[in-house]
N, C-alpha and C positions, 0 to 999 in steps of 0.2 A: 547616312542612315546608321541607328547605333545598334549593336547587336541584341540587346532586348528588342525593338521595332520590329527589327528585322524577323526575330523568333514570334515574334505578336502576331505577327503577317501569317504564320506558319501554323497555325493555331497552338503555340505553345507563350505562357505565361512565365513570371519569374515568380515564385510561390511558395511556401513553405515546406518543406519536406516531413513526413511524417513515420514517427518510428511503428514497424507494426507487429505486433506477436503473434499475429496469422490465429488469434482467439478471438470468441466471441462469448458471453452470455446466455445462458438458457433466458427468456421475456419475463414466462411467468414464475419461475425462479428469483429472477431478479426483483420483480416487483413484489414479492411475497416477502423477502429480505428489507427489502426500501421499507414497504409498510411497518416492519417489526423495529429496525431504525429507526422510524420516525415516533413510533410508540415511546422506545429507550430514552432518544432525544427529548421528549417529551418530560416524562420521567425524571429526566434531570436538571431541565429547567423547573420542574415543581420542588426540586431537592429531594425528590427519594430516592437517588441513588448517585453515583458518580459515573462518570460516562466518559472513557479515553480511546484516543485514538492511536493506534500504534503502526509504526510501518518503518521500512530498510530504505535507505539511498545510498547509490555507491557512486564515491566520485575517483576517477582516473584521468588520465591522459588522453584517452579516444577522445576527440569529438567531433559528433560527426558533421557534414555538411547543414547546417539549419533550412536555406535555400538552394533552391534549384530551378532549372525549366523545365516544367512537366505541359502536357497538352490543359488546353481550356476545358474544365467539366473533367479533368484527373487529378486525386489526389497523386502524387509519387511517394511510393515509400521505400523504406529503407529496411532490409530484415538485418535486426542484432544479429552479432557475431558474438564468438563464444567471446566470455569475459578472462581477460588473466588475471586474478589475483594479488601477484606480486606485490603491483603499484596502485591497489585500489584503497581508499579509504571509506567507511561505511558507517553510518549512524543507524542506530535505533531509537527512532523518539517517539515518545509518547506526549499526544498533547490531550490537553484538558481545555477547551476552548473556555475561556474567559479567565481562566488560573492558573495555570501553567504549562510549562514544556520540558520534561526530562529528555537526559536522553544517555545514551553510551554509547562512544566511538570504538572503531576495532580498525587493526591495520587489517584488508584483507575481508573475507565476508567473515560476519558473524554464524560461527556454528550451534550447534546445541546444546551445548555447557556455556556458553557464551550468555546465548539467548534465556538459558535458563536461570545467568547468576542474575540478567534483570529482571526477568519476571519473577524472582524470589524477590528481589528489594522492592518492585510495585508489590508483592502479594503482602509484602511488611508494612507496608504504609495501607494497605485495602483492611489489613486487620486493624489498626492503629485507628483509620478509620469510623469502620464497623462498631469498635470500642464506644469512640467518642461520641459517635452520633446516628449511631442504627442502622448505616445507609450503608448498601452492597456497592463494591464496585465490578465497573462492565468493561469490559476492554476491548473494540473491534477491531480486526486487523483482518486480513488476507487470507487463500486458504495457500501460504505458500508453502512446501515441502518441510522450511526450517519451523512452523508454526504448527505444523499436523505428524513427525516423524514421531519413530513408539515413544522415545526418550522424552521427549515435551509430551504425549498423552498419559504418560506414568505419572507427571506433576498433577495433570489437571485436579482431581479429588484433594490433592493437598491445597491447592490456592483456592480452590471451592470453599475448603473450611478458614483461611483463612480471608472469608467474604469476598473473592475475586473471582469471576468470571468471564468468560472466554467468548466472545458474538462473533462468528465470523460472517466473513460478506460471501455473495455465492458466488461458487466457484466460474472459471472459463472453462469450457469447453473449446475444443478442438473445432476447425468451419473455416470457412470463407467472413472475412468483416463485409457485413453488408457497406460502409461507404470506401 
């Protein structure tokens, strides 16, 4: 008998393991956001405006477990451990579904003067833009700490003027994950 069988017998599976941030979403938050979303997306598929999507990945050396045996009818999860820096590599990109994908690497996380020399170079090309053919651009990303700190809320009224604006998605809250 091999040791998966065997664990099968015991109500446990061999299955994917899931990373969890012990957050959840507010429903009708969420869904007041999605609808405004789908408006935006809308929006840019009729070409009145441009509509990006922006977000961080950091890649390192951790990695963790993908599977595991967890019991049958359990997810198992895995709570993140603090990140070290040192040995991390991180992008910021920005995609524009159907036209392209920018982006800017940083050893390490990207900080607020970082974050802030791309969203100067998007808020250049959003005037440039604006210039050529009317259209505002919309940027959505996260409400993460690096995306909402004073330093990035001092820009906002500048990339506003030059036709770029800020969508964010709603935030987590703190809870139990319902699965």
């Amino acid at each position: 008998m091999t040791a998966a069988s065997a664990c099968s017998k015991k109500n446990y599976r061999w299955k994917r393991t899931r990373h969890s941030h012990r957050r959840k979403q507010v429903p009708i938050q969420k869904a007041l956001k999605q609808a405004d979303l789908e408006t935006l997306a809308l929006a840019a598929q009729e070409g009145h405006i441009e509509l990006k999507y922006l977000d961080e990945a950091g890649f390192c050396l951790w990695s963790p477990v993908s599977y595991s045996y967890s019991r049958i009818g359990e997810q198992k999860r895995m709570e993140q451990t603090l990140h070290r820096y040192g040995n991390r590599i991180s992008i910021l990109g920005l995609w524009q579904p159907g036209e392209r994908f920018d982006y800017a690497l940083a050893q390490g996380a990207f900080k607020g003067e970082s974050y802030i020399k791309v969203m100067d170079w998007m808020a250049d090309q959003a005037a440039q833009t604006l210039a050529q053919t009317g259209r505002l651009t919309v940027v959505v990303q996260d409400n993460g700490s690096l995306h909402t700190s004073l330093l990035v809320r001092q820009q906002w009224s500048r990339w506003q003027e030059q036709g770029s604006f800020v969508f964010f998605l709603p935030p987590y809250m703190f809870g139990n994950e319902s699965h």
